[in-house]
N, C-alpha and C positions, 0 to 999 in steps of 0.2 A: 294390278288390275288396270284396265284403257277404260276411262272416263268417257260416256256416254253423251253423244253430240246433240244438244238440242237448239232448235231454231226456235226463237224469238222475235213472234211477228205483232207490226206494229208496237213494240216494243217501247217507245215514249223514252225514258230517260231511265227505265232500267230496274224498277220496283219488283216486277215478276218474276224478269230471270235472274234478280240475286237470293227471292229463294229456293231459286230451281239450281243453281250454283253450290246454294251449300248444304242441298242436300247429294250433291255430287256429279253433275252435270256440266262438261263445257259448254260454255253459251255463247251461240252467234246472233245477236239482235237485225233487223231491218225493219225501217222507217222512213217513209218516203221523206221525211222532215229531217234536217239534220239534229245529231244530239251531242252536242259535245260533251256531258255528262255522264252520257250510259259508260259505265264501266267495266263491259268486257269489248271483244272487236266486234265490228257495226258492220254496214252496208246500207246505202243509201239508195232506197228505191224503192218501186212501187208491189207491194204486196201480192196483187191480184194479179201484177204480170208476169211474177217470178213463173220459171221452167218448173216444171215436174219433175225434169232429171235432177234439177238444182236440189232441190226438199226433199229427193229420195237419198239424199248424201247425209242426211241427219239420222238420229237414231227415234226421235220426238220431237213434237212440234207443242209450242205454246202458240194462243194467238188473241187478242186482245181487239179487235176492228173496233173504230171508230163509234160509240155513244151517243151524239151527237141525236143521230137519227130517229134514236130510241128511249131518249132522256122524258122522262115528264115534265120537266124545268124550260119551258119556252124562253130560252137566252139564247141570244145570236146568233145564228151561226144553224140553232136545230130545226128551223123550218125548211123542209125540202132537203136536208143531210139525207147522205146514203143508207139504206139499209143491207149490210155487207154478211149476216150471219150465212145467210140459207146460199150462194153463191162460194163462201168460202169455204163452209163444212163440203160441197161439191167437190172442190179442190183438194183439202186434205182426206178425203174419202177416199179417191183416186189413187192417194201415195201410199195405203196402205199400212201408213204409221199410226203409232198411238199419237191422240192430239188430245189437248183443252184448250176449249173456247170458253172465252170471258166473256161479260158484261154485263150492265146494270139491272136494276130490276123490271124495268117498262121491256124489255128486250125478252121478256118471258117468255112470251106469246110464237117468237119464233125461234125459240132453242129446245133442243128434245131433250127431256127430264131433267133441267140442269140441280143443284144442290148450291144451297146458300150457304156462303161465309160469311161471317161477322168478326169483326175486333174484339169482342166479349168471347168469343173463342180460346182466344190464346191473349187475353189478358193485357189488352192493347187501350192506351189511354196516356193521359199530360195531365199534370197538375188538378189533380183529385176530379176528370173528367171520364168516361169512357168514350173511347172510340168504337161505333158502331161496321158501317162502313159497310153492310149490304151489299154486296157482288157477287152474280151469276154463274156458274161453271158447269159447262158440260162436258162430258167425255164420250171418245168413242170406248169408253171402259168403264164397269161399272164403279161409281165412284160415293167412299162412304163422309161423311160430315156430322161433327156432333154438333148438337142443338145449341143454340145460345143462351146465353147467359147474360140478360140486360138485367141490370141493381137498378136502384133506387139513385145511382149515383147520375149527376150530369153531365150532358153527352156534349164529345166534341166533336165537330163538323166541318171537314178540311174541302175548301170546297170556293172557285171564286178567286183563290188568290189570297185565301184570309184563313186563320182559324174560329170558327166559330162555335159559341154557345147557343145550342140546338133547341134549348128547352125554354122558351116565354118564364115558364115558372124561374129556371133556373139561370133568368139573368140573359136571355137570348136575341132574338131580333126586337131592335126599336133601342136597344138597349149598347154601350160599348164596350167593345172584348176587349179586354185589357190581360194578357197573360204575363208572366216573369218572364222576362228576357225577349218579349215580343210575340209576334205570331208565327215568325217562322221556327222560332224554337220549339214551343207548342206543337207547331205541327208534324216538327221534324222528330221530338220524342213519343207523338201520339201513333206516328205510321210506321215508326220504328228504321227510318232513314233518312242520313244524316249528309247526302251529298248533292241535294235538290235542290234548286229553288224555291218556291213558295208556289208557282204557277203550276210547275211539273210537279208538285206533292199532291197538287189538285186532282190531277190524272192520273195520279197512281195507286196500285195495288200494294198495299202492304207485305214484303217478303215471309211475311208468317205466314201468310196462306198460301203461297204457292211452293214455301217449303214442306206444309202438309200437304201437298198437293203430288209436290215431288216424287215423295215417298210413295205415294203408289202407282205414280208414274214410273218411279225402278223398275218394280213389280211385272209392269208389261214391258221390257227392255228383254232382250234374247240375255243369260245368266255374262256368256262369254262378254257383252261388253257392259256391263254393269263395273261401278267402283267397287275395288275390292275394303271390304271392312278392313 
């Protein structure tokens, strides 16, 4: 079977498309930033400008734009950031492919019917914490998500450059995060990857979800170039 070419936009250091990877997918990432971490082949440049011919050479599109814009969290950088959904879904409209668009939850407002993921999904957490981790997806395909599953257990919160404890009750802000082996261990067993740094764990998408994600993203791929079982 010929493995199924999917681009990887705004792509960051690579969280999304390695679960779009192993659910069977060649991944070509691009990022106007360079990433010497992402680990499949890159391309360094600007998202918005890429060709139309260029993105009809794929079989699917992920695409992840900048948060910044749409964050509730008034840190540096978000005042006056782009707001890039309703311009980009333009763009992959045009190519006729199947696409997901990401991003957080303040971002609601301008994504059509997106569906929420969480870490309590697929059992995502560090050191008797769970990881929550709330992220938007919408498709041009109808796309199913099971409900979450928050416990009673304490949340961890990767987020800043730091792993944090989410919960006041359970030892949170005011208070110091002390994990086994550090914060970036934490973080890197909570988001289920292990070749970040601590900044890039911040902005990324845990590969559990866009390896559920994948999976129905085969789904709309023509049969002939889907991975063969």
């Amino acid at each position: 079977g010929v493995r199924p070419r999917l681009l990887d936009l705004f792509c960051c250091a690579g969280g999304a498309g390695m679960g779009y990877h192993r659910t069977g997918f060649d991944v070509i990432g691009v990022d106007i930033k360079p990433q010497p971490r992402y680990p499949f082949a890159f391309i360094q440049a600007d998202v918005m400008a890429l060709d139309d011919r260029f993105l009809r050479f794929f079989d699917a599109i992920h695409a992840s734009p900048p948060c910044q814009g749409y964050t509730e969290m008034r840190a540096p950088g978000t005042i006056g950031a782009p707001k890039l959904i309703d311009p980009l879904r333009r763009k992959l409209d045009a190519t006729g492919l199947p696409y997901i668009i990401e991003n957080v939850d303040g971002a609601r407002w301008d994504m059509k019917n997106p569906v929420t993921l969480c870490g309590s999904m697929f059992g995502l957490g560090a050191q008797g914490h769970d990881l929550l981790r709330h992220r938007l997806f919408e498709a041009s395909f109808p796309l199913l998500a099971p409900e979450c599953r928050h416990s009673d257990r304490p949340v961890i919160g990767v987020y800043g450059g730091h792993a944090r404890r989410r919960s006041a009750k359970h030892g949170g802000r005011g208070t110091r995060d002390i994990w086994e082996g550090g914060h970036k261990a934490a973080a890197s067993e909570a988001m289920g990857i292990d070749w970040m740094t601590l900044g890039e764990l911040s902005e990324a998408i845990p590969p559990a979800y866009t390896e559920f994600l994948g999976r129905q993203m085969l789904a709309q791929i023509a049969p002939e170039r889907r991975l063969a079982a």
